[in-house]
DSSP file (Angstrom, degrees, kcal/mol; ACC not computed):
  #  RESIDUE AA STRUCTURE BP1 BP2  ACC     N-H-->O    O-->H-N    N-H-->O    O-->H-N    TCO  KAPPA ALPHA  PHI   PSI    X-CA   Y-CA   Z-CA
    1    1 A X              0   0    0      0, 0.0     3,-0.1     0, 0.0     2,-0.0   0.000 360.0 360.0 360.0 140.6   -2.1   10.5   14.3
    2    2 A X        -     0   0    0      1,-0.0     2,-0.0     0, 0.0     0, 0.0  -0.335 360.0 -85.3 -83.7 167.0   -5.9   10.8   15.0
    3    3 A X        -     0   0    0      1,-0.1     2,-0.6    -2,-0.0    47,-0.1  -0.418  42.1-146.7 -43.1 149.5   -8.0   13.6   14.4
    4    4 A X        -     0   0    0     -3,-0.1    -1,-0.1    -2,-0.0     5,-0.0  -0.996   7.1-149.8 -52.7 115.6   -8.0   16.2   17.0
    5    5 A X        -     0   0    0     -2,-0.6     4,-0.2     1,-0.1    -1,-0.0  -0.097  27.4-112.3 -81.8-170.8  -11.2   18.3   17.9
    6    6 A X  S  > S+     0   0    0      2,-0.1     4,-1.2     3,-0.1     3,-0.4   0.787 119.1  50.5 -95.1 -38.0  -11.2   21.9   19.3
    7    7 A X  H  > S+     0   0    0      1,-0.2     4,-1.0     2,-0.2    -1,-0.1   0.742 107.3  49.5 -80.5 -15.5  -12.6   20.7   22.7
    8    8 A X  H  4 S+     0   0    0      2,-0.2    -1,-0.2     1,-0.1    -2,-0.1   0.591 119.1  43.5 -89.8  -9.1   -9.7   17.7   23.3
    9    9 A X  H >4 S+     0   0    0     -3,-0.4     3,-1.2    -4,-0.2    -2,-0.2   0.737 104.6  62.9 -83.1 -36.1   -6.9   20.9   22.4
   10   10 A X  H 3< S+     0   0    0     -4,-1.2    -2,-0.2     1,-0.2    -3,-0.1   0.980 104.3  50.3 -54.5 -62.8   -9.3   23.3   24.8
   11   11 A X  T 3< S+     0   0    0     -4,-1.0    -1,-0.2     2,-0.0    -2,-0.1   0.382  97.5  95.8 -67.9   6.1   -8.1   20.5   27.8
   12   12 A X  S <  S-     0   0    0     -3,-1.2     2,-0.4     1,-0.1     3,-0.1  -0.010  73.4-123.3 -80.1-166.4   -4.2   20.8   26.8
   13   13 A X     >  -     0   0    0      1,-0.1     4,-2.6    -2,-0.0     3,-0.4  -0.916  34.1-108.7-115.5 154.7   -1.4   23.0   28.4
   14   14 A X  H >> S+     0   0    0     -2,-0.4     3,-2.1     1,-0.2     4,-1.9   0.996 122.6  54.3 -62.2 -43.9    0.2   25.1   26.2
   15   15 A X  H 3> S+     0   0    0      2,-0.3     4,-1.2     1,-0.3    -1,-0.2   0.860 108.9  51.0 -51.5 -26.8    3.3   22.9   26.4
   16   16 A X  H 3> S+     0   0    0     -3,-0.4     4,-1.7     1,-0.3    -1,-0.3   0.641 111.5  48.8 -80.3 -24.9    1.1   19.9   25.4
   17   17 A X  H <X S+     0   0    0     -4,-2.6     4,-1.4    -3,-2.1    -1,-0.3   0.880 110.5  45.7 -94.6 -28.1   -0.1   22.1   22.6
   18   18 A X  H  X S+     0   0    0     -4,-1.9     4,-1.6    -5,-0.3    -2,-0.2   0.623 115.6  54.0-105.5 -19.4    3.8   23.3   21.2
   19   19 A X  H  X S+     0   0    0     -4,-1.2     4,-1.7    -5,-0.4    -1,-0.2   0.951 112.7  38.8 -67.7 -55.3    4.5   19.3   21.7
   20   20 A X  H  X S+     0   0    0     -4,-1.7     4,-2.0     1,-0.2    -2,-0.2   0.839 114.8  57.6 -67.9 -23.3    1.3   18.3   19.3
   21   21 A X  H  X S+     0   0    0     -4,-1.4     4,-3.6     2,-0.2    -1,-0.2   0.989 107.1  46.4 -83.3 -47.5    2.3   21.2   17.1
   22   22 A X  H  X S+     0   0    0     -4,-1.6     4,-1.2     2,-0.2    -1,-0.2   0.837 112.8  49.4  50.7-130.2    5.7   19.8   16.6
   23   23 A X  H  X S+     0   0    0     -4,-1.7     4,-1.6     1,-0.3     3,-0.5   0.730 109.8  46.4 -35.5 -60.2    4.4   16.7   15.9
   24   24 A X  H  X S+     0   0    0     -4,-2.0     4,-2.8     1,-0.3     5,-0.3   0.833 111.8  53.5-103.3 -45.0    1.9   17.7   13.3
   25   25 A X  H  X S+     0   0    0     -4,-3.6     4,-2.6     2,-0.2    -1,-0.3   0.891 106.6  54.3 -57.1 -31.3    4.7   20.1   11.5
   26   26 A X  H  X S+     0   0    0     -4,-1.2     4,-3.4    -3,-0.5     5,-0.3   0.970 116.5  42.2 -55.6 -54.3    7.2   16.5   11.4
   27   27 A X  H  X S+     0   0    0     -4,-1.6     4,-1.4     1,-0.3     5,-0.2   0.962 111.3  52.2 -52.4 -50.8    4.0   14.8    9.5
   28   28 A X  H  X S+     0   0    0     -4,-2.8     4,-1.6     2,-0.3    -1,-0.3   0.855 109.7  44.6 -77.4 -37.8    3.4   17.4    7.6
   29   29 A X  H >X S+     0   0    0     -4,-2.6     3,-1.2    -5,-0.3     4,-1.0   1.000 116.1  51.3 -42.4 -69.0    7.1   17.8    6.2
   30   30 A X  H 3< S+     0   0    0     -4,-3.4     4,-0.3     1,-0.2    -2,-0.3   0.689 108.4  48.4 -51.0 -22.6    7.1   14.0    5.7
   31   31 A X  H >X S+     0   0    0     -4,-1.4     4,-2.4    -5,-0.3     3,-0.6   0.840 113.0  48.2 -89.0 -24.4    3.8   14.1    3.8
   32   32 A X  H <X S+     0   0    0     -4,-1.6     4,-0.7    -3,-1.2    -2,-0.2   0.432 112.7  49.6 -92.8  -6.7    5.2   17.2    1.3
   33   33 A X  H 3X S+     0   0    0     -4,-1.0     4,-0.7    -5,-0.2    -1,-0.3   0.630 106.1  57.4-111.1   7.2    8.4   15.3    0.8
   34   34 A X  H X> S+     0   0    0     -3,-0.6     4,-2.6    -4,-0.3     3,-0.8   0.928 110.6  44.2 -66.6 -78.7    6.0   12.1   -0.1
   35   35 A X  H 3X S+     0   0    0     -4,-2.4     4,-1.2     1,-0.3    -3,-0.2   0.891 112.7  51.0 -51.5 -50.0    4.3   14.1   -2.9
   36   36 A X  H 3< S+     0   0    0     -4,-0.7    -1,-0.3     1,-0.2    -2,-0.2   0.770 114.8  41.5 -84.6 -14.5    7.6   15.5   -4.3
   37   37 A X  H << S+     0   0    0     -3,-0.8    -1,-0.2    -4,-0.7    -2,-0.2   0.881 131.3  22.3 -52.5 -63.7    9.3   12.2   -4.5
   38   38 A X  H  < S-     0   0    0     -4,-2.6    -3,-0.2    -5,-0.1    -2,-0.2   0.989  97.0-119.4 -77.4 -77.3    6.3   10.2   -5.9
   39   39 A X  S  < S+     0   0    0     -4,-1.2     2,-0.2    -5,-0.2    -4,-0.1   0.021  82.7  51.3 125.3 -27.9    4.1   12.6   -7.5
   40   40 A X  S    S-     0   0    0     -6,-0.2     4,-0.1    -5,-0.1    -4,-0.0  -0.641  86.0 -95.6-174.2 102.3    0.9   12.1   -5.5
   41   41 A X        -     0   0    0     -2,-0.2     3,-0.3     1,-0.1     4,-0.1   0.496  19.3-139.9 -13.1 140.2   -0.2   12.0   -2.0
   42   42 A X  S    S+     0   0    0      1,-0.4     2,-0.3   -11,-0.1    -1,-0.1   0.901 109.8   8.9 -61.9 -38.9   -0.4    8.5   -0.2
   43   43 A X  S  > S-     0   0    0      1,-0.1     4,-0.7   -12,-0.1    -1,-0.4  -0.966  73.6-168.7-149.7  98.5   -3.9   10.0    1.5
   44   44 A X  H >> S+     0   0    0     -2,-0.3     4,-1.4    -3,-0.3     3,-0.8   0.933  93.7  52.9 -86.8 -43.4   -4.6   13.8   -0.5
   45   45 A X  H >> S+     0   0    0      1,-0.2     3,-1.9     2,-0.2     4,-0.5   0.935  97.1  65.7 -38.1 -73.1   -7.4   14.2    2.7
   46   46 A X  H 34 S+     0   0    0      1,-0.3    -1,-0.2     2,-0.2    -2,-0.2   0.600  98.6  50.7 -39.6 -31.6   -4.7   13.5    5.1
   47   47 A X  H XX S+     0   0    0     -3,-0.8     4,-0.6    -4,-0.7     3,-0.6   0.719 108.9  55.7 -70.3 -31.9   -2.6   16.9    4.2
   48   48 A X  H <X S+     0   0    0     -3,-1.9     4,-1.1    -4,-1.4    -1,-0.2   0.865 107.3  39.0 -80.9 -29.3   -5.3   18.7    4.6
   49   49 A X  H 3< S+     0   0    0     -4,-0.5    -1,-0.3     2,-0.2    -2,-0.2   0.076 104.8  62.7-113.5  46.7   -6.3   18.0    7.7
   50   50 A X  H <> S+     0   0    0     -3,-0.6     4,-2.1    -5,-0.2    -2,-0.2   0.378 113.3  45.5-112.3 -45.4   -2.8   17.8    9.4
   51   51 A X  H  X S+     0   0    0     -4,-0.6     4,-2.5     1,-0.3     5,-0.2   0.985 110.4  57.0 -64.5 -33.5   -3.0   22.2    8.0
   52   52 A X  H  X S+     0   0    0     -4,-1.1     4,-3.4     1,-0.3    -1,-0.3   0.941 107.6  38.4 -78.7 -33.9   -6.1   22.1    9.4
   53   53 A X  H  > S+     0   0    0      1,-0.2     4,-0.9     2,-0.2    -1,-0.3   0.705 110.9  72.5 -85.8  -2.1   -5.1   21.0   13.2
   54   54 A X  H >X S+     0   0    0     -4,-2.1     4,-2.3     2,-0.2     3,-1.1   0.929 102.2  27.6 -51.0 -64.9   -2.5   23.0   12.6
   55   55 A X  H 3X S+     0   0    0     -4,-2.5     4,-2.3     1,-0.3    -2,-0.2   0.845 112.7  70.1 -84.1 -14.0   -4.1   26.1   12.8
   56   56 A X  H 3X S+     0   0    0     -4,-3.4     4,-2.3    -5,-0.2    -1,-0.3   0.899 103.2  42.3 -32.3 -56.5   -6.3   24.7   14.9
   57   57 A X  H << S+     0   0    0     -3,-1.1     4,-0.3    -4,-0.9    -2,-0.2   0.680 107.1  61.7 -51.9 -45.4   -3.8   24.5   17.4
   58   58 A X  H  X S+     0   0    0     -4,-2.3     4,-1.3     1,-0.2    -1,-0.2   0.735 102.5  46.5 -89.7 -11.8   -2.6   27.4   16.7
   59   59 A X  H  X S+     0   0    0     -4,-2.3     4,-3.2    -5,-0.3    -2,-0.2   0.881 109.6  55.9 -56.1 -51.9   -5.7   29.4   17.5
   60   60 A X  H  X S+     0   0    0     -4,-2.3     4,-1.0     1,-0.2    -1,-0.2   0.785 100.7  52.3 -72.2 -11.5   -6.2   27.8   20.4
   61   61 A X  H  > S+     0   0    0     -4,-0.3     4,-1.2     2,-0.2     3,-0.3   0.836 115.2  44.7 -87.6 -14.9   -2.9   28.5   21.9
   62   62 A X  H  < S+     0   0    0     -4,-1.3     4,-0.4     1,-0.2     5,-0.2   0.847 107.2  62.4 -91.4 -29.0   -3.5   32.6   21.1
   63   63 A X  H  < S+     0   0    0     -4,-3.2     4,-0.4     2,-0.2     3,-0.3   0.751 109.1  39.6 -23.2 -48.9   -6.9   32.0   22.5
   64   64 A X  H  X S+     0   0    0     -4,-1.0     4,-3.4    -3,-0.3    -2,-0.2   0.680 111.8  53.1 -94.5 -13.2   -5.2   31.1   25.7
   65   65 A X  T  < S+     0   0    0     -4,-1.2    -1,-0.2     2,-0.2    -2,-0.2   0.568 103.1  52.9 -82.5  -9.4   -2.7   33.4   25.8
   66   66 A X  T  4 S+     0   0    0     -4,-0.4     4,-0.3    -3,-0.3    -2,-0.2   0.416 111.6  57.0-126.5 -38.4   -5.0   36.4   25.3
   67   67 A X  T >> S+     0   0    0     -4,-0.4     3,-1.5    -5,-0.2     4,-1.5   0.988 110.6  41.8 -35.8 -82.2   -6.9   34.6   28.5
   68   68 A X  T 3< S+     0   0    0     -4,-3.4    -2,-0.2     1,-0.3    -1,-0.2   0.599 112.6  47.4 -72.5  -2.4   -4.1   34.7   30.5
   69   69 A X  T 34 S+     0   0    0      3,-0.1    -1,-0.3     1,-0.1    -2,-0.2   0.381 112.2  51.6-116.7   0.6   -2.8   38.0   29.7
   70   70 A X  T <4 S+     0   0    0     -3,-1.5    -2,-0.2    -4,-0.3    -3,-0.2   0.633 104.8  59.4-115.2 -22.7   -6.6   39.8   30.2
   71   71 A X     <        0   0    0     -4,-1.5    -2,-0.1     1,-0.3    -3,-0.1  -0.050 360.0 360.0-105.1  29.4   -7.1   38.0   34.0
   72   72 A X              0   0    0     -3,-0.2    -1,-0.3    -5,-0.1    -2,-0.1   0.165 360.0 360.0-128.0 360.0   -3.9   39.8   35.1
């Protein structure tokens, strides 16, 4: 999965975002059962920035919710 910025997550729907988030938890499983099987990450960068668009993600979705819930 590519990188994902904070402005190409800004241009999601929240469903779009709870799909990618998901997604990014499936990887992230698969990469932590990588290490405990082997010993040592395929790609040690890659773990890191799968947590990081994680919480990316998850910022933006409280971001939007906080949005929607002040313009009513």
């Amino acid at each position: 999965m590519a990188i994902l910025r904070a402005n190409e997550l800004r241009e999601m729907s929240i469903d779009e975002l709870k799909e990618k988030l998901v997604e990014l938890k499936r990887e992230l499983l698969k990469e932590r059962v990588s290490i405990a099987t082997s010993g040592s990450p395929t790609n040690p960068g890659r773990l890191r920035e799968i947590k990081r668009t994680i919480a990316r993600i998850l910022t933006i979705m409280n971001e939007k919710k906080r949005m929607a819930s002040q313009q009513q």
